[in-house]
C-alpha atoms as an extended CHARMM CRD file, in Angstrom:
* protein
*
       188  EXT
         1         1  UNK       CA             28.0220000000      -16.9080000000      -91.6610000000  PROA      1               0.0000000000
         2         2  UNK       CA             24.4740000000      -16.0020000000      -90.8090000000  PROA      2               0.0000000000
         3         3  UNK       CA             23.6550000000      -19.5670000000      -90.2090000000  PROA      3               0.0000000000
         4         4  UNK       CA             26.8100000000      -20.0620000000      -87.6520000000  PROA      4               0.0000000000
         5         5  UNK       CA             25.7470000000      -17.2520000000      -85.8700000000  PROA      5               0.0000000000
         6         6  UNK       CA             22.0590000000      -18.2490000000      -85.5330000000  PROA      6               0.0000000000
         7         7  UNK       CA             23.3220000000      -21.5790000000      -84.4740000000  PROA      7               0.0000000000
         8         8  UNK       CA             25.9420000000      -20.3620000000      -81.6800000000  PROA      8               0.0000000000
         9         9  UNK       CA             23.0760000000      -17.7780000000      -80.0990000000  PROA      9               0.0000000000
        10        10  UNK       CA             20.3780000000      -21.1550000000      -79.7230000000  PROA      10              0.0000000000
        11        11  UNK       CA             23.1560000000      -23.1290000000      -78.6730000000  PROA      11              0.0000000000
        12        12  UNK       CA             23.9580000000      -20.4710000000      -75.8060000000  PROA      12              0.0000000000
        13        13  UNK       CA             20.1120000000      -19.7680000000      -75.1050000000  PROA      13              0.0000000000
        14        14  UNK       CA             19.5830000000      -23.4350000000      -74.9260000000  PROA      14              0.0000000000
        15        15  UNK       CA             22.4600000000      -23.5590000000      -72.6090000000  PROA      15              0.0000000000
        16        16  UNK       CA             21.9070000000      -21.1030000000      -70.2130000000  PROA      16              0.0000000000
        17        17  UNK       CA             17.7030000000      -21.9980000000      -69.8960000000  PROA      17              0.0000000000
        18        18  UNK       CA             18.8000000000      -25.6920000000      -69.1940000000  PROA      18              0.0000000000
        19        19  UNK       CA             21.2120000000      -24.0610000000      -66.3070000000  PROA      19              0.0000000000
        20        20  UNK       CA             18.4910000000      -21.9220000000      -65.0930000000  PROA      20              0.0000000000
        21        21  UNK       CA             15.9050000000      -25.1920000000      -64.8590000000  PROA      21              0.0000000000
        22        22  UNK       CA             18.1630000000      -26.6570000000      -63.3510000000  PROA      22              0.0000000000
        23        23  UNK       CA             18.9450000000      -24.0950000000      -60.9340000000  PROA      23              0.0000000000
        24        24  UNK       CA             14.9600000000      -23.6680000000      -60.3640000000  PROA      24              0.0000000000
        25        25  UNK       CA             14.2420000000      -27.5790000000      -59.7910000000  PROA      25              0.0000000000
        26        26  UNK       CA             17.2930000000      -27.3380000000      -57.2020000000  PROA      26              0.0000000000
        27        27  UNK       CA             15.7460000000      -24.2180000000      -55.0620000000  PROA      27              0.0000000000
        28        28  UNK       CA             12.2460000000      -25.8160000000      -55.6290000000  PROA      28              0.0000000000
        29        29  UNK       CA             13.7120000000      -29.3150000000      -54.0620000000  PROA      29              0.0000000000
        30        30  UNK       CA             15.1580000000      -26.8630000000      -51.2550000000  PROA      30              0.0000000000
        31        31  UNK       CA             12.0330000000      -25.2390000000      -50.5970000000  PROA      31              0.0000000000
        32        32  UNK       CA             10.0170000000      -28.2580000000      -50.1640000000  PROA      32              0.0000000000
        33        33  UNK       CA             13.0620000000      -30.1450000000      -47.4530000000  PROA      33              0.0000000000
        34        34  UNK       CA             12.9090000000      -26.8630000000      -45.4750000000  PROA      34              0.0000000000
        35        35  UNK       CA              9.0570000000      -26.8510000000      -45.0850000000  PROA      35              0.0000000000
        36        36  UNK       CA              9.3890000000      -30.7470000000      -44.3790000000  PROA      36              0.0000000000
        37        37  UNK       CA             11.5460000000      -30.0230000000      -41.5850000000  PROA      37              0.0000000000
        38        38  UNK       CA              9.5150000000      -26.8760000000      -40.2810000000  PROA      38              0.0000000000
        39        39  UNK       CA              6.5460000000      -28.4120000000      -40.7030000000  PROA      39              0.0000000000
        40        40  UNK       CA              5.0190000000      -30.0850000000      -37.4770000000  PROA      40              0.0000000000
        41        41  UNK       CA              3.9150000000      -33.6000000000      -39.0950000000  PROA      41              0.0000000000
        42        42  UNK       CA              5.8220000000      -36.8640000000      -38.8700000000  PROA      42              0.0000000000
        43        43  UNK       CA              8.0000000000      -37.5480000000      -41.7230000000  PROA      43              0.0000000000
        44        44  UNK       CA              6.8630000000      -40.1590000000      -43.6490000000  PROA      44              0.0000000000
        45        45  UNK       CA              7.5080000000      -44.1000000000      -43.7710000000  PROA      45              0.0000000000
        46        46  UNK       CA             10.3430000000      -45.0880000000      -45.6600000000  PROA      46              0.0000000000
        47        47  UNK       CA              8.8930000000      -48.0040000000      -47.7930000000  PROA      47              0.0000000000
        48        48  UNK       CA              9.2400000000      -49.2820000000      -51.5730000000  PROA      48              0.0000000000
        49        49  UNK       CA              7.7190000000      -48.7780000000      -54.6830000000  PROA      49              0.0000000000
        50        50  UNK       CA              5.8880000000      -51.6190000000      -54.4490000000  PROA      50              0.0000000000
        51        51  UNK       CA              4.6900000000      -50.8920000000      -51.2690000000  PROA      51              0.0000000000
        52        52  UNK       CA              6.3970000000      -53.8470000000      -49.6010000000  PROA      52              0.0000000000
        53        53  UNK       CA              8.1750000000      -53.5330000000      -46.2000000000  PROA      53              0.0000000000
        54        54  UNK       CA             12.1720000000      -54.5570000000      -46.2870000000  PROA      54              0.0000000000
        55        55  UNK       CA             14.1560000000      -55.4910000000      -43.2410000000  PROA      55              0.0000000000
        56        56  UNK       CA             16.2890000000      -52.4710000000      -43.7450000000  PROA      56              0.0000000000
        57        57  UNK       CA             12.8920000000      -50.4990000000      -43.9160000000  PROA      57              0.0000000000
        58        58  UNK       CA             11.4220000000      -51.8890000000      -40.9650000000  PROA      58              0.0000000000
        59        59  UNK       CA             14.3740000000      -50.9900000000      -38.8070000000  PROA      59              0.0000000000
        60        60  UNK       CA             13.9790000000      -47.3040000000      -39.7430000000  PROA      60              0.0000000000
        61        61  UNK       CA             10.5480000000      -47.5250000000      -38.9690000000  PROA      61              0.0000000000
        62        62  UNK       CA             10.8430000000      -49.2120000000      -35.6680000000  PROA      62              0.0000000000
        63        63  UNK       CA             13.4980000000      -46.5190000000      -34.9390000000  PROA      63              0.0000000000
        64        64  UNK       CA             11.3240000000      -43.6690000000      -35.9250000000  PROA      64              0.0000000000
        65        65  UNK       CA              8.3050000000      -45.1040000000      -33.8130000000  PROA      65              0.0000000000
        66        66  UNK       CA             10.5410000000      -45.5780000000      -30.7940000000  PROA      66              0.0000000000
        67        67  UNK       CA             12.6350000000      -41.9460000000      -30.7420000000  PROA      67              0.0000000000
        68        68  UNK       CA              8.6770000000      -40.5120000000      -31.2200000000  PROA      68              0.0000000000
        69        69  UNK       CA              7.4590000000      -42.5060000000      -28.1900000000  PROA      69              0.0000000000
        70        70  UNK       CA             10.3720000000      -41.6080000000      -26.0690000000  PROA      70              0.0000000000
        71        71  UNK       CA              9.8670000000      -37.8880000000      -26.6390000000  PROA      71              0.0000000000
        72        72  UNK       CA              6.1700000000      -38.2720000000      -26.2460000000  PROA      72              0.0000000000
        73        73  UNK       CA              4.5360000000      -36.8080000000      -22.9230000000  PROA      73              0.0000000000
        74        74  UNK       CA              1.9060000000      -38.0020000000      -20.7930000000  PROA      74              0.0000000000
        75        75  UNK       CA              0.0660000000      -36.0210000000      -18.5810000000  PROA      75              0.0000000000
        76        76  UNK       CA             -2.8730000000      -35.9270000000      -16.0370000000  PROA      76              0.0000000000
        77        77  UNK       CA             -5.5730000000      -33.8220000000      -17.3590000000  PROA      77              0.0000000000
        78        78  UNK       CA             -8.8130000000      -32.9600000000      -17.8010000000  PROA      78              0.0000000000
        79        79  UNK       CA            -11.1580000000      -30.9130000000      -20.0070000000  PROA      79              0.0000000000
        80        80  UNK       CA            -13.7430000000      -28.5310000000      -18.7120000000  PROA      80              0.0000000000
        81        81  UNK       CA            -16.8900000000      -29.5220000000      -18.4070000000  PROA      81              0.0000000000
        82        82  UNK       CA            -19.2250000000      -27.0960000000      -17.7530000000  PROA      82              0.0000000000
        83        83  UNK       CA            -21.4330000000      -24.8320000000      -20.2100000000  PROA      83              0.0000000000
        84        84  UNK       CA            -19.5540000000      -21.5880000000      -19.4650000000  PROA      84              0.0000000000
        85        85  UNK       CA            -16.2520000000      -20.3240000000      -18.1140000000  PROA      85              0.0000000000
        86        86  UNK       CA            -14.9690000000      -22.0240000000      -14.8840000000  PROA      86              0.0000000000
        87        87  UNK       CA            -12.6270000000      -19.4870000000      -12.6330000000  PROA      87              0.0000000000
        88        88  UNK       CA             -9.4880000000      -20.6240000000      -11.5100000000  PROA      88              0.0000000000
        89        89  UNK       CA             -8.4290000000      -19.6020000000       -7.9330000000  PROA      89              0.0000000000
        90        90  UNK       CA             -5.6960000000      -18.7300000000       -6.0560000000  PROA      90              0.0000000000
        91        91  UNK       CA             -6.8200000000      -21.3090000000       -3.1610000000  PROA      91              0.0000000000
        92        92  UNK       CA             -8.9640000000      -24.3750000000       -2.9890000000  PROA      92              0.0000000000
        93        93  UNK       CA            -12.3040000000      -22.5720000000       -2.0490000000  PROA      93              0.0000000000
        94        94  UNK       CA            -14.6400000000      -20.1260000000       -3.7970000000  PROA      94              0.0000000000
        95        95  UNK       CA            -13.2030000000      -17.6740000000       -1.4130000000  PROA      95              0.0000000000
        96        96  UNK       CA             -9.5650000000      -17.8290000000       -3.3550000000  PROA      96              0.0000000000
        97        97  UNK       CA             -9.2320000000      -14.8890000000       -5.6740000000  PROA      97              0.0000000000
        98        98  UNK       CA             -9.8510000000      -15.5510000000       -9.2420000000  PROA      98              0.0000000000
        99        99  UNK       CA             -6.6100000000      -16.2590000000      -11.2670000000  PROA      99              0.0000000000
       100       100  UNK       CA             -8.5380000000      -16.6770000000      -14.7360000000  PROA      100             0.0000000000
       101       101  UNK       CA            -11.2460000000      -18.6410000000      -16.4540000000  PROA      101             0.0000000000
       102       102  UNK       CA            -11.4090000000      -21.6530000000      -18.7410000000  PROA      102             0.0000000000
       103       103  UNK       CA            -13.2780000000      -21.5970000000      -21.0710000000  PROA      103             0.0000000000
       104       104  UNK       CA            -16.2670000000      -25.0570000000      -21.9970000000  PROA      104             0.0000000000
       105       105  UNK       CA            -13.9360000000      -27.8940000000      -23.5660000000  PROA      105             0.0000000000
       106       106  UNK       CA            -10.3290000000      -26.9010000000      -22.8020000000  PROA      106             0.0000000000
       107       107  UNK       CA             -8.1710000000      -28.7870000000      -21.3300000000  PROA      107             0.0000000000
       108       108  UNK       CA             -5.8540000000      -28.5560000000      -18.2640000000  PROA      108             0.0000000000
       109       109  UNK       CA             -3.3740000000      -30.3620000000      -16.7490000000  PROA      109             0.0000000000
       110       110  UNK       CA             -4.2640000000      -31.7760000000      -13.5830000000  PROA      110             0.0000000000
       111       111  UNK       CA             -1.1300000000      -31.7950000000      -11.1850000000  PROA      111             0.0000000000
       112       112  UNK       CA             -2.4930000000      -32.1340000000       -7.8390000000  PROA      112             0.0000000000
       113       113  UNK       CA             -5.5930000000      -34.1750000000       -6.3960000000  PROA      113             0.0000000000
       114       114  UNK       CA             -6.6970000000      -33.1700000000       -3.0830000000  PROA      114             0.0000000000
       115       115  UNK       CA             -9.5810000000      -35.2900000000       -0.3560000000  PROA      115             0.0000000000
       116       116  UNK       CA            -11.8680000000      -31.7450000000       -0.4610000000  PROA      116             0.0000000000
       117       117  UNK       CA            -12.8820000000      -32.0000000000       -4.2600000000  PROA      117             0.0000000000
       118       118  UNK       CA            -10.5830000000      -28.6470000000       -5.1970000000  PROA      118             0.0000000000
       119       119  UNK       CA             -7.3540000000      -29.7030000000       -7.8050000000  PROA      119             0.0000000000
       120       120  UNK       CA             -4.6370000000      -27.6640000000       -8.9210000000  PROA      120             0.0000000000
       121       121  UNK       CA             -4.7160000000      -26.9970000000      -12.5900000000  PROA      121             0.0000000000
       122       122  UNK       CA             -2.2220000000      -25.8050000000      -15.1720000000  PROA      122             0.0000000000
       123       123  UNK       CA             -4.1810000000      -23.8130000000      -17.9890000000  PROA      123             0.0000000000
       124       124  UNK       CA             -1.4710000000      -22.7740000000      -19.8660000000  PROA      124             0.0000000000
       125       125  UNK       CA              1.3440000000      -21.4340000000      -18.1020000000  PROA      125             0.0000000000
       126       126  UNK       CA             -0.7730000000      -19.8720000000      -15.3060000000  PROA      126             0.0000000000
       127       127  UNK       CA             -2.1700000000      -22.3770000000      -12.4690000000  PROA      127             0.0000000000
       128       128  UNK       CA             -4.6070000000      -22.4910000000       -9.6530000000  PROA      128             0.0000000000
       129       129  UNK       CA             -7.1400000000      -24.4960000000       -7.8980000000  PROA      129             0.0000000000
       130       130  UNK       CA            -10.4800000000      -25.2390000000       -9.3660000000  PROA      130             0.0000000000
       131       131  UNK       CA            -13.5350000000      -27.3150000000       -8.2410000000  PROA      131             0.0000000000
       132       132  UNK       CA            -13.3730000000      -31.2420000000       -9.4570000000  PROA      132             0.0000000000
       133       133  UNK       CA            -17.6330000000      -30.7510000000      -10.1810000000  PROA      133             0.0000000000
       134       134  UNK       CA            -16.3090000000      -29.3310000000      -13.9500000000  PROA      134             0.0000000000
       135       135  UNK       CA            -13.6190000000      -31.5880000000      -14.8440000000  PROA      135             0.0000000000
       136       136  UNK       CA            -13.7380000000      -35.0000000000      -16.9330000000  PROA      136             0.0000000000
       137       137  UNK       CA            -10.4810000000      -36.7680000000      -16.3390000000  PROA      137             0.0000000000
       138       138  UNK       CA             -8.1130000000      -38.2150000000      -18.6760000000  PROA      138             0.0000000000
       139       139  UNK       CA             -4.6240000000      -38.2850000000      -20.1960000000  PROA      139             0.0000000000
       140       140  UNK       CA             -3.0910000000      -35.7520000000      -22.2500000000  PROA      140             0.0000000000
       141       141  UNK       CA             -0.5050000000      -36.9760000000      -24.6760000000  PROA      141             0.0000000000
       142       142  UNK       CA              1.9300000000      -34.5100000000      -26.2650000000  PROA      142             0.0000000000
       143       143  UNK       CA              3.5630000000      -36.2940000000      -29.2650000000  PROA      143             0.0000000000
       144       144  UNK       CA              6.7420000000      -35.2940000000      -30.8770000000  PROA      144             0.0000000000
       145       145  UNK       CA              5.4380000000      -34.0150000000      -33.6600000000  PROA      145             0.0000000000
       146       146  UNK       CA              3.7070000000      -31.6790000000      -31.8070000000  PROA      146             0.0000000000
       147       147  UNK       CA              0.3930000000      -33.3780000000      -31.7060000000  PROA      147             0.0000000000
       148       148  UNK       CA             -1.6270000000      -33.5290000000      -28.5880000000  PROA      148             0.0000000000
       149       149  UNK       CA             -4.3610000000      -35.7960000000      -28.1220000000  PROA      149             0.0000000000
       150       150  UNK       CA             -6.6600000000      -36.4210000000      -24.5490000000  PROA      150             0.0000000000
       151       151  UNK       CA             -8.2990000000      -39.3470000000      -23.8070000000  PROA      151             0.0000000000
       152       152  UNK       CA            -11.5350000000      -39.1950000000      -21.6370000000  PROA      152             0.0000000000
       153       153  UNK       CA            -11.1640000000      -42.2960000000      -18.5230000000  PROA      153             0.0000000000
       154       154  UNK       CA            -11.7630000000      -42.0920000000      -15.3340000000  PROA      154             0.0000000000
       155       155  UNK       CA             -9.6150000000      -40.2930000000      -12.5960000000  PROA      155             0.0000000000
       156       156  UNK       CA             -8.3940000000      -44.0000000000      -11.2440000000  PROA      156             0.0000000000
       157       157  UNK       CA             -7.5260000000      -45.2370000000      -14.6210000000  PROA      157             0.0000000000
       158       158  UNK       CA             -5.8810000000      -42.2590000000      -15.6630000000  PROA      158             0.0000000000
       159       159  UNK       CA             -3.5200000000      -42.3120000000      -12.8400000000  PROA      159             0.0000000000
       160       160  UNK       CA             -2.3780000000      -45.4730000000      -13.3250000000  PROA      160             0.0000000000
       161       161  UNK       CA             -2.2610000000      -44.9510000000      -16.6570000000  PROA      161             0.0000000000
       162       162  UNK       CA              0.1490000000      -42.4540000000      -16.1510000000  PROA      162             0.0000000000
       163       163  UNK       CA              1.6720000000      -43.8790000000      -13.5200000000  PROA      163             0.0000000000
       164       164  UNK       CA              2.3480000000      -46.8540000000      -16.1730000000  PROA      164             0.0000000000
       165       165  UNK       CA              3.9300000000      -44.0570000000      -18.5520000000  PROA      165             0.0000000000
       166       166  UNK       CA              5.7910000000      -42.3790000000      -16.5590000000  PROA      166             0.0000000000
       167       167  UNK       CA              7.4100000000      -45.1300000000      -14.2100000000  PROA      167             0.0000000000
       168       168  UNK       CA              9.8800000000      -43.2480000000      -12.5940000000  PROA      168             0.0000000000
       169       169  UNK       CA              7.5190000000      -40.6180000000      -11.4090000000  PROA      169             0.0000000000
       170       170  UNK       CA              6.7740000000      -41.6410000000       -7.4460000000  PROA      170             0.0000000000
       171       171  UNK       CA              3.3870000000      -42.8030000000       -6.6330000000  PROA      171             0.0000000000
       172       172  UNK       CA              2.4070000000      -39.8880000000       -3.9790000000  PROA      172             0.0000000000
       173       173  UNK       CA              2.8470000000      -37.2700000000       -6.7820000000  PROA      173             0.0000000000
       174       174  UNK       CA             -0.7750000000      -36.0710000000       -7.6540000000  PROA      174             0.0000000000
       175       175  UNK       CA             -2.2820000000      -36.3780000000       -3.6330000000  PROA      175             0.0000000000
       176       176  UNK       CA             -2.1330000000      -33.3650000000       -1.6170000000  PROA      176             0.0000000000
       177       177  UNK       CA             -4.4540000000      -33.3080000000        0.9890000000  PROA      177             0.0000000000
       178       178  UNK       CA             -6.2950000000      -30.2530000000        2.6820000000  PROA      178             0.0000000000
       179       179  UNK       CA             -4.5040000000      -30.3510000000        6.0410000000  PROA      179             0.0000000000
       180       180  UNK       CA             -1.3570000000      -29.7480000000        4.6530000000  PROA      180             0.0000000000
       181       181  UNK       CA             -2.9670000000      -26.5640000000        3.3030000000  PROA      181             0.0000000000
       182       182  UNK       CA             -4.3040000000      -25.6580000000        6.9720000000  PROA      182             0.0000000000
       183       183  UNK       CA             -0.4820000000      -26.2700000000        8.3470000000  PROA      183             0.0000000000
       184       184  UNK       CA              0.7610000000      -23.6440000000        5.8540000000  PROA      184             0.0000000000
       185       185  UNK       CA             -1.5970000000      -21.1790000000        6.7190000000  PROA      185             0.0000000000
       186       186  UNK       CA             -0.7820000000      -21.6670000000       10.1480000000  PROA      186             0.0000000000
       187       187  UNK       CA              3.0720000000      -20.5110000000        9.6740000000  PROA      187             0.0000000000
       188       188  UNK       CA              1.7800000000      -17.0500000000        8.1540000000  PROA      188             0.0000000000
């Protein structure tokens, strides 16, 4: 009777640790889809053991690359260039009250170009107008997976590379010119 008894308990403990593996593997599967799908890096390739390419394959790929690429951003911009902090101004002179500093290799997004050699900047969320002697030009590319990457060119090839991105974006977009400035200040 001893024996049965023995028997019926390992059967049960046997039992109930294969349920609880099991129920462990499942929240540990879980765990690692959730941090796939907070995590900021691209999912990976579909492909086959053998590392081969199918059709079927190739179409998710393709598909992947292209929904990436159309939620992909390009953007004017440039990194600062100088050995300290460059201010930021409220207007295109060093008479325009400081709005903040950049700091030596960060970037801003460049969205006006004006004839007097003073651009307006975004640096964040704050903007302002700072002197084109710091800046090195280039495109700023803001992937969907949350990657951004710039790309040091000059100012004329990074406008039409943008331009070439972004084609519905008119052409007279980035130019602002200082007498347009002068007009405004006339009407206050």
């Amino acid at each position: 009777m001893n024996d049965k008894r023995l028997n019926r308990f390992l059967t049960l403990a046997i039992v109930a640790l294969s349920v609880m593996i099991v129920v462990l593997a499942a929240l540990i599967i879980q765990k690692g889809s959730v941090t796939l799908e907070n995590s900021k890096e691209p999912m990976p390739l579909p492909m086959s053991s053998n590392g081969v390419v199918f059709a079927s394959e190739q179409e998710l790929i393709d598909e992947q690359i292209a929904m990436e690429e159309a939620q992909t951003e390009v953007m004017l911009g440039a990194v600062i260039s100088a050995n300290t902090g460059v201010n930021i101004r409220t207007l295109p002179s060093k008479e325009g009250d400081i709005v903040l500093s950049a700091s030596p290799g960060q970037y801003v997004q460049v969205t006006k170009l004006r004839d007097d050699g003073w651009n307006y900047v975004m640096y964040g969320s704050r903007g302002g107008y700072i002197s084109d002697d710091f800046l090195v030009y280039g495109l700023i590319v803001k992937s969907a997976s949350g990657r951004t990457e710039f790309t040091e060119m000059p100012l004329e090839d990074a406008v039409a590379e943008y331009f070439l991105a972004n084609p519905a974006v008119p052409s007279d977009t980035f130019f602002d010119t200082a007498e347009t400035d002068e007009e405004n200040e006339g009407d206050g």
